[in-house]
N, C-alpha and C positions, 0 to 999 in steps of 0.2 A: 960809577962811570956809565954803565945801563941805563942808569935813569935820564941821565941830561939829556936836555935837547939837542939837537942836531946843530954844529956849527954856521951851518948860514941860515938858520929858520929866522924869518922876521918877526918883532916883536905884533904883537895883537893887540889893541887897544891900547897902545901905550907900556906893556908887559909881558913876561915869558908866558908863551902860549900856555904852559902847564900850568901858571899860576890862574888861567881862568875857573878850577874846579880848588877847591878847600882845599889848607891843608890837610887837615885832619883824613880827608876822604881819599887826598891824593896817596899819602902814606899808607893806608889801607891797603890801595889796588898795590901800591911796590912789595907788601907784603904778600897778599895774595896768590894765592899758587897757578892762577888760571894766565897771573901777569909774569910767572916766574918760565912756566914753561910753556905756554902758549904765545907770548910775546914775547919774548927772547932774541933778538938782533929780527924782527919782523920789518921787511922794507914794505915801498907801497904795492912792489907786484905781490908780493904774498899778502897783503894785506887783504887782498880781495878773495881770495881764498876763507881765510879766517873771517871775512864778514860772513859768508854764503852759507857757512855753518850756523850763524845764529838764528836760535829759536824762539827768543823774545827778549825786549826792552825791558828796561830797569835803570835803576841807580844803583840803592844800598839797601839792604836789608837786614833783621837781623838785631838782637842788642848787642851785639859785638861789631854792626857795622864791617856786613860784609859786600864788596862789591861785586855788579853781576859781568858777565864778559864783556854785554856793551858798554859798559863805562868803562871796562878797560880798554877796549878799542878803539874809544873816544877818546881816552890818554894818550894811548901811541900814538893817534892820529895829531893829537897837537905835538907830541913829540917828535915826530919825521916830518910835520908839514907837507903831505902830498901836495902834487900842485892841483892848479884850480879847476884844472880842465879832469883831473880824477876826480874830483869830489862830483862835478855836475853829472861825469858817466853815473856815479852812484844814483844819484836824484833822479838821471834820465829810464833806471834801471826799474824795467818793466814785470821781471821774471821775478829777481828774488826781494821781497816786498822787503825784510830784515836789513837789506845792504843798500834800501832808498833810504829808510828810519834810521839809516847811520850818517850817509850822505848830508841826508836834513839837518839831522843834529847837528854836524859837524860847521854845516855849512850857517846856522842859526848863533854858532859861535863865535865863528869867525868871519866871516863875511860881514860886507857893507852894510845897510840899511835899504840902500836899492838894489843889491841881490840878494837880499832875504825875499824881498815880497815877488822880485823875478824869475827867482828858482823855485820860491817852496809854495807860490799863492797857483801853479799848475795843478799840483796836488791834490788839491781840494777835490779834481775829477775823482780822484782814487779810492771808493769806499772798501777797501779788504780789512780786514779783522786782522790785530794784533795783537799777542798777549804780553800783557803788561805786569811784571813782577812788582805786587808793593814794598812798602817799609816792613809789613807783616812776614811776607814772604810767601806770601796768598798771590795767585795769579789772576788775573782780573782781562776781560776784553773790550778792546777798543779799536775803533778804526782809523783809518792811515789819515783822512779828512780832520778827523776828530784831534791826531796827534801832534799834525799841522796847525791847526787853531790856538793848537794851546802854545807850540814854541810861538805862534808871533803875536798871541796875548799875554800868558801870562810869565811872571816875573822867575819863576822857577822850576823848574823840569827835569824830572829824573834826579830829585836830590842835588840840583848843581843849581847858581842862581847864572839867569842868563843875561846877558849886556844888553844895554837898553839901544834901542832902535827910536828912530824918528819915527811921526806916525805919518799914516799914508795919506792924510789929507795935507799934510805939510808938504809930501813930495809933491802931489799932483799940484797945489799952488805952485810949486818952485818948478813944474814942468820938469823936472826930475824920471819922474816914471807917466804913464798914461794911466785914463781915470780908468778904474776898475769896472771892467764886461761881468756881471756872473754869468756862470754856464747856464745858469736856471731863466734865464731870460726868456728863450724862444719857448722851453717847454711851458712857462708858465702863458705865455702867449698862446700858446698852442692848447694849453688846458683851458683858458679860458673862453675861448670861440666851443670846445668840448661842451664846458660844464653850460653854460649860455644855453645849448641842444640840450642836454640833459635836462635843464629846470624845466623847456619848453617841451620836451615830451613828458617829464610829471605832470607840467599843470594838463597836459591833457589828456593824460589819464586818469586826474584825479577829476575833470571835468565828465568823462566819460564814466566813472563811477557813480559820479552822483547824478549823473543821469539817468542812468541805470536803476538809482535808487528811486529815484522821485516815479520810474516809470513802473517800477513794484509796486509803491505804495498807492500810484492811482490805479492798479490792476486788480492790487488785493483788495480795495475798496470801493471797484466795481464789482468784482465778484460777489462782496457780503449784501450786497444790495441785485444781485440777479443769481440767486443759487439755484440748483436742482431741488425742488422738493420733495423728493426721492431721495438723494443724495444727502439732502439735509435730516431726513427723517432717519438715514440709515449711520451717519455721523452721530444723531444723539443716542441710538441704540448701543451702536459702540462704545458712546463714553459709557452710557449709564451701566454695561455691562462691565468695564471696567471697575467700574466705583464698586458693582458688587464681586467683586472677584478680591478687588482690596479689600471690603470690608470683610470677607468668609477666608480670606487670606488672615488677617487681623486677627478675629475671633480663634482661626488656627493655629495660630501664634499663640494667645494668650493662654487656652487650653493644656498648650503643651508647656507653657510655664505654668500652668499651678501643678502638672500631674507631676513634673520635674519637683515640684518643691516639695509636694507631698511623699516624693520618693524618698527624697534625700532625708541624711540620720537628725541634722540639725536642725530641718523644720520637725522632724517626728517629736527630735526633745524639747522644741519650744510645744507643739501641741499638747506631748503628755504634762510640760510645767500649767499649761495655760488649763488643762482637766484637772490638774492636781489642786491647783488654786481655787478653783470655783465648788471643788468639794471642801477644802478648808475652809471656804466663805460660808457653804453653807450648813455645816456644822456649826458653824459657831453664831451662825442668824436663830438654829433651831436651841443652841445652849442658850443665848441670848433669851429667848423666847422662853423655855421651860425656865429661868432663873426668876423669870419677871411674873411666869404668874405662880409659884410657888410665893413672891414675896406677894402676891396680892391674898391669896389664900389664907398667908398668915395673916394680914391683915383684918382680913374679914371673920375670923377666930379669935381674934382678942377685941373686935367691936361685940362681936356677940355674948362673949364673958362678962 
């Protein structure tokens, strides 16, 4: 009995308001504990109450497919059916940003085609941040603009699929609603008398730069053609002292690397292998040598036999 809807609610699109969300997702929320005792004989004055508590939008989350409170609040509201002029307080509602995003939705549901884009295309002004519970159950932010765009584009939202609407160029042929104003109109009118000044003070700064430049480069190259020559005599002293200061810089350097190398254990032991070697070579040049004239010696002893 809790669950039905209210005796005089009128059908919505042709059927019970509650059948516009799943069943599967509807049973869910009648399960649900937040729909057990949080919405429990909820009319529409306490309704508004229970909106001004929420903290963020959602569907279902979860692999058990749990519902968040705004979907359950979006149930009761099809099940009481407030009337039309509460839902637009919602949308109208400036303070608590959770009880417009209930309003919208509601009103994205069930509402016409030309009070969707006359209630919820104000909206658009509203950029405030709202957090967004996904299927994960990871919270995710988004803004109220942002939120809007998507009920009057796309096909599903918040886990619920939403009723199709006529498009807005349909109505404005059929004179139905008036052609759409953006708010961005004037500012962008207004940026672009702005940015117009702005290029025209770049280019003339960047005119004034290179003015600047071309007036360097004929100044530095009158000076290399009328110098002091004093000044040029004491410029090449300077450098040439430089160069020698690098060079006995250099040489200081290098110095202090061989006396470093000669310090260390590892050149000592390549030194003592590199003395040890050229005694072994010459040992064996002077054996070499006494071997070869011993054999000449015998030679010359058995020519004389």
């Amino acid at each position: 009995m809790a669950n039905r809807t209210v005796k005089d609610a009128k059908s919505v699109r042709g059927t019970n308001p509650q059948y516009l969300i799943e069943k599967i997702i509807r049973a869910r929320i009648y399960d649900s504990k937040y729909w057990k005792e949080e919405c429990f004989a909820l009319s529409a004055e306490l309704l508004v109450d229970k909106a001004m508590e929420l903290r963020y939008i959602g569907g279902v989350f979860g692999g058990n497919i749990k519902p968040t409170p705004f979907l359950c609040l979006i149930l009761k509201m099809l099940q009481i059916q407030p009337e039309k002029d509460i839902v637009v307080e919602f949308i109208k509602n400036e303070e608590f940003k959770y009880v417009r995003a209930l309003g919208a939705y509601y009103m994205r549901l069930t509402g016409s085609s030309v009070d969707c884009y006359k209630y919820l295309e104000p909206l658009f002004a509203d950029s405030r941040k709202l957090r967004f519970q996904n299927r994960q159950g990871a919270f995710e932010v988004i803004h109220m603009d942002e939120y809007i765009d998507q009920l009057l584009r796309e096909e599903r939202m918040c886990d619920v699929i939403l009723p199709r609407i006529q498009k807005r160029h349909v109505l404005e042929e059929n004179n139905e609603i008036e052609v759409k104003v953006s708010i961005l109109d004037d500012d962008i009118d207004d940026g672009g008398s702005s940015s117009s000044e702005d290029e025209n003070e770049e280019a003339g700064e960047v005119y004034d730069k290179n003015r600047m430049d071309v007036d360097t480069y004929h100044s530095s190259k009158y000076d290399s053609h009328h110098r002091d020559p004093d000044k040029e005599r004491d410029r090449r002293y300077r450098s040439e002292k430089s160069t020698k200061e690098r060079v006995r810089e250099r040489s200081r350097s290098k110095e202090r690397d061989r006396r470093h190398r000669s310090k260390s254990p590892r050149h000592k032991d390549r030194d003592y292998d590199r003395d040890r070697y050229k005694d072994y070579e010459r040992e064996k040049y002077r054996s070499d040598r006494d071997r070869g004239d011993r054999r000449d010696r015998g030679d010359r002893d058995r020519r004389h036999r």
